[in-house]
LONUNU-237047 format. One record per atom (N, C-alpha, C): x, z, y. Coordinates in steps of 0.05 Angstrom, whole numbers, plus 5000, padded with zeros to 4 digits. Atoms other than C-alpha are relative to their C-alpha. Last residue first. Layout:
XZY
...
This chain:
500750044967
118667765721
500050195010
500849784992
122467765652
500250005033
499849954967
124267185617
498750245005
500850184977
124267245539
500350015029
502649834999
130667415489
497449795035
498049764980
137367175505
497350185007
497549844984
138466865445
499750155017
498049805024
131766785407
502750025010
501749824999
127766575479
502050204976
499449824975
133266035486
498850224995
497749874995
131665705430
501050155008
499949755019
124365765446
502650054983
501249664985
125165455501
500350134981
498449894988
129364815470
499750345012
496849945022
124764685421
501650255019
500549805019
118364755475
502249984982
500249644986
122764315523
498850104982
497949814992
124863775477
499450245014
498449805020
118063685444
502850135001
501349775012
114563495497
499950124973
499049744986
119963175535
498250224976
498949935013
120462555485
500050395008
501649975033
113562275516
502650194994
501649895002
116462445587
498550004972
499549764999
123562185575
497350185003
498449805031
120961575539
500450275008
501249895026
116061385596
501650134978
502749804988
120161525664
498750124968
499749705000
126661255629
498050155004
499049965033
123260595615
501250294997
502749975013
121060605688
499950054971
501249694995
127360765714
497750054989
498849835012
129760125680
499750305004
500249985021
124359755698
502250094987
501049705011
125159815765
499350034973
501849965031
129459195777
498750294996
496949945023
132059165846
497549974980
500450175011
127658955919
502049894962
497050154976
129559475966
499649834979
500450004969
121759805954
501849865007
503150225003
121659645869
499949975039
500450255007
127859985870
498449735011
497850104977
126760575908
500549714994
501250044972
119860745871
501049835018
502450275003
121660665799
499949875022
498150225005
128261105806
498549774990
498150124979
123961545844
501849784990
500450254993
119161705790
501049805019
502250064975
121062245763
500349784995
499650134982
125862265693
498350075024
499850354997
123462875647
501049865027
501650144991
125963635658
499549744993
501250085031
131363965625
497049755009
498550175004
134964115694
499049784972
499550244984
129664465729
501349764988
503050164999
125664895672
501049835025
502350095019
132165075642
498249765007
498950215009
135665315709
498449824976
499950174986
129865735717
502149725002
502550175000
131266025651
499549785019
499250275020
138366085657
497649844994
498550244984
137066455728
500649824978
503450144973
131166945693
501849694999
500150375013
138167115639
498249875011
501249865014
139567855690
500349624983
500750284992
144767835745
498450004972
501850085020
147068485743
497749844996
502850124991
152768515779
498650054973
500949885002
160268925766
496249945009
501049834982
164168525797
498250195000
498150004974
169168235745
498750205025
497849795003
163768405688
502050045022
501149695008
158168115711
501950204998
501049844975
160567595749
500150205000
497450004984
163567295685
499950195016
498149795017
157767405641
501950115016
501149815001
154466915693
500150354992
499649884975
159666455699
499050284995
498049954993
158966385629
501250085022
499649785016
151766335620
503250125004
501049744973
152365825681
499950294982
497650004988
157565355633
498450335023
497949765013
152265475575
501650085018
500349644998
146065295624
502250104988
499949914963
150064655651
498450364990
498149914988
152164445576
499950215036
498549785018
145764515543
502950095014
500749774990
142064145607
500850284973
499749904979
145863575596
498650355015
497449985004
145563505521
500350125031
499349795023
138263615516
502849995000
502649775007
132763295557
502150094985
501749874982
137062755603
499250294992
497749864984
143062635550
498550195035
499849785018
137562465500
502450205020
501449834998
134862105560
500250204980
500949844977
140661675566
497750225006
497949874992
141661495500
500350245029
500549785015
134561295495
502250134999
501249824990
135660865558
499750214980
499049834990
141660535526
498350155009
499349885021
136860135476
502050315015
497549934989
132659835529
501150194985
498150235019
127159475475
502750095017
499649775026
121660135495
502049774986
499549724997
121159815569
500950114972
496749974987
121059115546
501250265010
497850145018
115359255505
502349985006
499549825023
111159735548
503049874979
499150025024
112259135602
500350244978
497850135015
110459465666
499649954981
499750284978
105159705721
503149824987
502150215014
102760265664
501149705015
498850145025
109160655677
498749714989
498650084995
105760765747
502649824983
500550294985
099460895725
501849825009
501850275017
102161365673
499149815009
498350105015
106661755724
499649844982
498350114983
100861905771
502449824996
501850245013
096362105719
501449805016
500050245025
102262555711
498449905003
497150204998
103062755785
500949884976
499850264980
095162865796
503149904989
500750115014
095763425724
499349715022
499050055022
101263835751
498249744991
496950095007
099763805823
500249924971
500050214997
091864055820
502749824998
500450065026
092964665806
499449684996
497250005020
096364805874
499349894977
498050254991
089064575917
503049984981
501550255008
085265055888
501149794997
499849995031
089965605897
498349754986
497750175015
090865305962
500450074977
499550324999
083765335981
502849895000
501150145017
083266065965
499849724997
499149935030
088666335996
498949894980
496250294998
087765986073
500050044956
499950294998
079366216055
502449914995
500350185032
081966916035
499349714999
502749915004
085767006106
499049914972
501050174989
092967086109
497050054987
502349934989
094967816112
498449705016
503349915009
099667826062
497450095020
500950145023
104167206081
498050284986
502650094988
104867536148
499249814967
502249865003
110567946120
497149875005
500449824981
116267666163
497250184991
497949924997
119467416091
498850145032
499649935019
113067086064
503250335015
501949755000
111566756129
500150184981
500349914979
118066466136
498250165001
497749764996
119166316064
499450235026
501049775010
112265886067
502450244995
502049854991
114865506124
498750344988
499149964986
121065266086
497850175018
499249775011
116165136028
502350205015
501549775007
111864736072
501150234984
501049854987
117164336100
498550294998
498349834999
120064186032
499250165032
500049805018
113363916005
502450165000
502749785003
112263526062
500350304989
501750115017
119063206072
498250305006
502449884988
124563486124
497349784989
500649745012
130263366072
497850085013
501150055032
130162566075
500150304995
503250065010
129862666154
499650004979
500649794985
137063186161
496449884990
500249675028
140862766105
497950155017
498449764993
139462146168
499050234973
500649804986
136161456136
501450295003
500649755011
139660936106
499350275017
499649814972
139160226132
499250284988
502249884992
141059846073
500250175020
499750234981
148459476060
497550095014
499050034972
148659846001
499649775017
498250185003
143159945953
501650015026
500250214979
138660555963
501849815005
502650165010
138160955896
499649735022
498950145017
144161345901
497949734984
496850224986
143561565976
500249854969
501850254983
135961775948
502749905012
500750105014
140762315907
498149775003
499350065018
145162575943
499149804984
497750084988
140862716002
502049764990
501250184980
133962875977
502449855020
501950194998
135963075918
499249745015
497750245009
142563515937
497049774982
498050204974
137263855982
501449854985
502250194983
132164005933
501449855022
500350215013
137664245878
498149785017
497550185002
139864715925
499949734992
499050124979
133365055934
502049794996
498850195000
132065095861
499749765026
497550095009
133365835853
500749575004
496949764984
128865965907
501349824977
499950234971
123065475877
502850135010
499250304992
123965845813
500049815020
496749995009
123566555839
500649764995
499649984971
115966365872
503149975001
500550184991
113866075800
502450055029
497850155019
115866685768
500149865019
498549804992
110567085821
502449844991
499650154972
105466425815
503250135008
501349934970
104666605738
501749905029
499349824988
109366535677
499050175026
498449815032
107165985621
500450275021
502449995020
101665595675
501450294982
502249865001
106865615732
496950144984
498549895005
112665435698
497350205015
500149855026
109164865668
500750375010
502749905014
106164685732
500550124981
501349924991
113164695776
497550144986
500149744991
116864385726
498450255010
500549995022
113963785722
500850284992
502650165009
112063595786
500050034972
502749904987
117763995816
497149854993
500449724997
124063905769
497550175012
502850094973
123063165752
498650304996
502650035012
129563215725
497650045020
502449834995
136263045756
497349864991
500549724992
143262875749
497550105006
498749765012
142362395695
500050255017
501649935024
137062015722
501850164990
502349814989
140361965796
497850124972
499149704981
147261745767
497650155005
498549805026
143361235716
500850265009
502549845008
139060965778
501750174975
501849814980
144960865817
498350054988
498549745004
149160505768
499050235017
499649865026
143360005768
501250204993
501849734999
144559895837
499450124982
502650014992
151159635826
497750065004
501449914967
158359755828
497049864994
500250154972
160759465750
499450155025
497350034986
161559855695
499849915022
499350234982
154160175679
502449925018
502050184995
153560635631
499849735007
500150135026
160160895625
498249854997
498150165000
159460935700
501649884970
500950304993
153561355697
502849735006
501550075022
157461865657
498349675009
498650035022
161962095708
498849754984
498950294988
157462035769
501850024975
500550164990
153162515728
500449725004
499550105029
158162915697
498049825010
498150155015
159163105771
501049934971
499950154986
152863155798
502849834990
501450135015
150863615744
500649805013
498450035031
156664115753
498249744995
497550065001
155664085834
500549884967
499550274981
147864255818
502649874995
501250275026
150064775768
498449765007
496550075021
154665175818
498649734981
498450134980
148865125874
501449864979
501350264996
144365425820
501349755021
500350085033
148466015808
498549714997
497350205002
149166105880
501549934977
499950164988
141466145886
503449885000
501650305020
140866565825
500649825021
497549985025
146167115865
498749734984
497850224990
141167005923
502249864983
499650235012
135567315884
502649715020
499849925032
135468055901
501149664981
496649815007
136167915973
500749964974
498450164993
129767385975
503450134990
499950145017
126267915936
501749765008
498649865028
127468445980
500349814980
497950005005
126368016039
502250094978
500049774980
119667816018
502950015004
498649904989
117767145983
502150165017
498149855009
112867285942
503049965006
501149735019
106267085968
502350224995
501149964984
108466566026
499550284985
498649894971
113066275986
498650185014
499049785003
108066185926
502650175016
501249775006
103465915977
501350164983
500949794974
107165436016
498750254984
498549894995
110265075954
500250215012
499149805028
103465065907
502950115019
501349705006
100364805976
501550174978
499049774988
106064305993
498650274994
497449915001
106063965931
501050225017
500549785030
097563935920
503750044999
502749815003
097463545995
500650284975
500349914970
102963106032
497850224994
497949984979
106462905971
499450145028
497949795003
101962965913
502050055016
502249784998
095862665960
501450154982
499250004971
101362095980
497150314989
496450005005
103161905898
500050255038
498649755020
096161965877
502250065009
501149824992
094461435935
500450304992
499449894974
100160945921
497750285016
497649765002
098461045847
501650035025
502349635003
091160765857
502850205003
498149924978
095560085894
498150334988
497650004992
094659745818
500750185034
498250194986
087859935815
502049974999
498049854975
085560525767
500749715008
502249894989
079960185715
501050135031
500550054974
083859665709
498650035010
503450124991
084159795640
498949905024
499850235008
092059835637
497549784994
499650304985
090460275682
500749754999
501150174991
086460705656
499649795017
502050155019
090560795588
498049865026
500150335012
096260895634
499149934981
499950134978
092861465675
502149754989
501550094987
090061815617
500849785019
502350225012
095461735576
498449915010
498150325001
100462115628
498149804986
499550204972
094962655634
500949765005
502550055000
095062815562
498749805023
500150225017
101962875564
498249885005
498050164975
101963435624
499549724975
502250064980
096463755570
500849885025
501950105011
101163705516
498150005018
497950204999
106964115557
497849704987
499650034967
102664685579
501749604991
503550134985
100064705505
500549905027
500050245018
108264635474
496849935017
499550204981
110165215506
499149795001
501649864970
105865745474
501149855022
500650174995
108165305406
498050135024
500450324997
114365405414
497649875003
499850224968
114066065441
500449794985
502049954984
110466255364
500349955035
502550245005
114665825320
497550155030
499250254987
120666275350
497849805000
């Protein structure tokens, strides 16, 4: 157990590392205040879609698409389950109707599955893993971009169509990269396309934390670490909520097994795992601060849940690893 803890623990310490950098240099003013509008549009339109498009594009295929549908409606189920302890929960939080109860809803149901995710899962398991986690956490990208930016945009706002907040960069491209992946043409792109998005993917993990430190940096440390419910809330982010949603899918899962005779393997508890366990994003900084609300409460989630992450996920993994044993690609 000490030993995946602490094989998780480097991927997770070097995402840290990052975060410091980028609010040590910006509380130096060495990074601008608008440096994290740049970081923010060269993880969005650049190092998001390559890591998406390319392990799509690699691994893909129909066989593997087939094989993994069963994780995809295993992931559906634990969406739904997270959405609704979610709106549950944010309402203890926050009594009243206001936007505030929108950032709680959108911080409980979801972690900052692809920017944080994504790198670790790529560093600990290769691009091939990598390719299965994006699949399994289709579902979660749409009830995101739908669900979850509806709970961030105050009412009375002009809210844009479910159809444009899902056609984003980094979902285009991984929509794309299926396509080529699945007619085959994903192995006979040229080594240039291959080599300049392997370049280009490694880049994500460590742009979207310096990304997250510059952005934490544009606040009160003090008043941020004096919000007493946010630590509640992010113990319920990194460890209560994602205990209940993998046990309830372990369950299904068993279920399946036996009733229909599947063999749905523990991969899908992993992936679950590395989406739901995740730190805050940064969206409940972003939306705010754009329709004119307090972001300092997302922001206080941002930092605690990313300092606290890097010891909940390696714990938690290697939990996991002594029950149901390790993943298998």
């Amino acid at each position: 157990m000490l030993t995946t803890f602490k094989a998780t623990l480097n991927p997770m310490l070097m995402l840290f590392l990052c975060i410091a950098a980028g609010f040590i240099l910006r509380k130096c003013n060495i990074f601008s205040k608008d440096s994290g509008k740049v970081m923010a549009k060269m993880v969005t339109w650049v190092f998001a879609p390559a890591i998406s498009f390319s392990s799509m594009a690699r691994f893909c295929t129909v066989e593997t698409f087939g094989s993994h549908a069963t994780n995809i409606l295993l992931s559906a189920v634990g969406v739904f389950l997270a959405l609704t302890l979610a709106t549950v929960l944010s309402r203890v939080f926050v009594k009243e109707r206001c936007p505030e109860r929108g950032v709680y809803a959108y911080a409980l149901a979801f972690g900052n599955s692809g920017y944080v995710g994504d790198p670790v899962v790529l560093s600990m398991f290769g691009e091939e893993a990598l390719a299965y986690y994006k699949l399994f956490c289709l579902p979660l990208s749409i009830a995101i971009y739908t669900w979850g930016i509806s709970m961030l945009v105050p009412d009375g706002e002009k809210k844009s169509s479910p159809l444009k907040k899902i056609l984003n960069a980094p979902t285009v491209a991984l929509f794309l990269g299926m396509i080529v992946g699945l007619t085959g043409l994903g192995q006979h792109l040229p080594t240039f396309v291959n080599q300049s998005l392997d370049s280009l993917k490694v880049c994500m993990g460590p742009t979207a934390m310096l990304l997250a430190g510059v952005t934490v940096a544009n606040y009160s440390i003090t008043g941020m670490l004096k919000k007493t419910k946010v630590y509640v809330a992010t113990a319920l982010r990194l460890v209560v909520l994602p205990a209940v949603i993998i046990g309830a899918l372990f369950g299904l899962k068993t279920l399946a097994n036996s009733l229909f005779s599947l063999s749905i393997n523990h991969n899908a508890l992993y992936y679950c795992f590395f989406a739901v366990a995740a730190p805050l994003g940064l969206n409940t900084v972003v939306f705010p601060e754009a329709f004119g609300g307090n972001p300092e409460t997302g922001a206080s989630m941002a930092l605690i849940s990313h300092t606290l992450c890097v010891i909940s996920i390696p714990l938690m993994y290697a939990l996991m690893v002594s029950l149901f044993g390790p993943i298998v690609v």
